[in-house]
C-alpha positions as CSV (number, residue, x, y, z in Angstrom):
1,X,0.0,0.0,0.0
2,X,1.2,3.3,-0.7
3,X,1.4,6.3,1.5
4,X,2.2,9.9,1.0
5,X,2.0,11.4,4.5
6,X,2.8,15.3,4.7
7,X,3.3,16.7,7.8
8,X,4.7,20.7,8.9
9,X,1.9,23.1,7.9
10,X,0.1,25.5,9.7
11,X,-0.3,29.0,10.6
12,X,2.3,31.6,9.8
13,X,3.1,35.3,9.5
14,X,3.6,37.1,6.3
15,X,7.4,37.3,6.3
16,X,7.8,34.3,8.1
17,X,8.9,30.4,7.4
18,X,7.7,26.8,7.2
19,X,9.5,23.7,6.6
20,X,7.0,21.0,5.4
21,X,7.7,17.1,5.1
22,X,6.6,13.9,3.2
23,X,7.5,10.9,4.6
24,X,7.1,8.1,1.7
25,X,5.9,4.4,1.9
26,X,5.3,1.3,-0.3
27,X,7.3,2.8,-3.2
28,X,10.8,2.2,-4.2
29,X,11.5,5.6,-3.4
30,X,14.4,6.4,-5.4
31,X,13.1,5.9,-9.0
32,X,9.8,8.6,-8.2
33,X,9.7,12.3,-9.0
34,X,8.8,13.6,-6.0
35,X,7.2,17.2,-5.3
36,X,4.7,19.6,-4.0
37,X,1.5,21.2,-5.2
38,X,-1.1,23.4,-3.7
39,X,-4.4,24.2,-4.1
40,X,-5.6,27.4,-3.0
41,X,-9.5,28.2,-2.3
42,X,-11.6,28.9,-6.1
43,X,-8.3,27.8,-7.6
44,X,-6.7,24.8,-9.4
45,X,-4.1,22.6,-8.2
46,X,-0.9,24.4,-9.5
47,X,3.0,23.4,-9.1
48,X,5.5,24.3,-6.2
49,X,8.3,22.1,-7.0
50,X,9.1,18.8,-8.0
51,X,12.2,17.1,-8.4
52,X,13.2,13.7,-10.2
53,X,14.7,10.7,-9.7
54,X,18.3,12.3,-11.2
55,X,17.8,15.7,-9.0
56,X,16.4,17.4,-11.5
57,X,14.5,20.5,-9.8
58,X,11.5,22.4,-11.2
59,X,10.2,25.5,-9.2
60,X,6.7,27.2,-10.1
61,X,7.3,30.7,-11.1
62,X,5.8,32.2,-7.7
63,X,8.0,30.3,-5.2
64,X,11.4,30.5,-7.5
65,X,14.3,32.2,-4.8
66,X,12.0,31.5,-1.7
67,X,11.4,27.8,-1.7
68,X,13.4,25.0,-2.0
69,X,12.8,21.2,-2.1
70,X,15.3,18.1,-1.0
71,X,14.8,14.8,-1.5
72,X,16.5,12.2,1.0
73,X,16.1,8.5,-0.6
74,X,17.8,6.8,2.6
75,X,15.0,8.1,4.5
76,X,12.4,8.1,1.4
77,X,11.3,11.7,2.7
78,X,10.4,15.0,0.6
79,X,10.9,18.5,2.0
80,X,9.9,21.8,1.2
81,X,11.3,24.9,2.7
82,X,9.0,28.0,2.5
83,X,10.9,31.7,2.9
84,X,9.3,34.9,3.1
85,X,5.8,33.5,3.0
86,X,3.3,35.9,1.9
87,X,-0.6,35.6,1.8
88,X,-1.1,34.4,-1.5
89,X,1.2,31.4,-0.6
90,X,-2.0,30.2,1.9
91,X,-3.4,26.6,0.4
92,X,-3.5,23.1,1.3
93,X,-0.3,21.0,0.1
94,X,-0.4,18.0,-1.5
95,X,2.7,15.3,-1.5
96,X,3.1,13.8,-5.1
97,X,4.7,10.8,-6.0
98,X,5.8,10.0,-9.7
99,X,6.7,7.7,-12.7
100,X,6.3,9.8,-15.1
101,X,3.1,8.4,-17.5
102,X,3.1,5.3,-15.7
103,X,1.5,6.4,-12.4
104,X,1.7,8.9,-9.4
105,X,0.5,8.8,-6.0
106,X,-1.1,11.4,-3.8
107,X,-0.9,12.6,0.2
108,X,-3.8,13.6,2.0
109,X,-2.6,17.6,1.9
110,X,-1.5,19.7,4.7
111,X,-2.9,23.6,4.9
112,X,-0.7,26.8,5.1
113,X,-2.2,29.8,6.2
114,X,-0.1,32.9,6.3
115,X,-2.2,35.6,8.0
116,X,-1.2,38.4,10.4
């Protein structure tokens, strides 16, 4: 059985930082893309960052110089550290796990509110 499991968000300041995580089961780890999305409220599910099985990092536009995502495959976790958070950055966010066009996997989401 696969599991995405995200845990880290919550409530933060505008200004301020989050460190979110996505601890990986039933997959062989290694061989996935792994990444982040969010969906905001009225909005589509849109791209934070992903990054492949070689490393290969890709940053949606809005993030790009105040996120940044690691990979660890010993532990077969996901992070995502969130800099200078700013309202518009407040949405749930969703682990993803994938081959690509074979399959993916999904987490359950985690919400980020950034509010004074």
């Amino acid at each position: 059985q696969v599991r995405l499991v995200e845990s880290g968000g919550g409530l933060v300041q505008p200004g301020g930082s989050l460190r979110l995580s996505c601890a990986a089961s039933g997959i062989i780890f290694r061989l996935y893309a792994v990444g982040w999305y969010r969906q905001a409220p009225g909005k589509q599910r849109e791209l934070v960052a992903t990054i492949s099985s070689g490393g290969s990092i890709d940053y949606g536009d809005s993030v790009k110089g105040r996120f940044t995502i690691s990979r660890d495959n010993a532990q077969n976790t996901v992070d995502l550290r969130m800099n200078s958070l700013k309202p518009e950055d407040t949405a749930v966010y969703y682990c993803n796990a994938a081959l690509p066009r074979l399959t993916d996997y999904w987490g359950k989401g985690t919400p980020v509110t950034v509010s004074s």
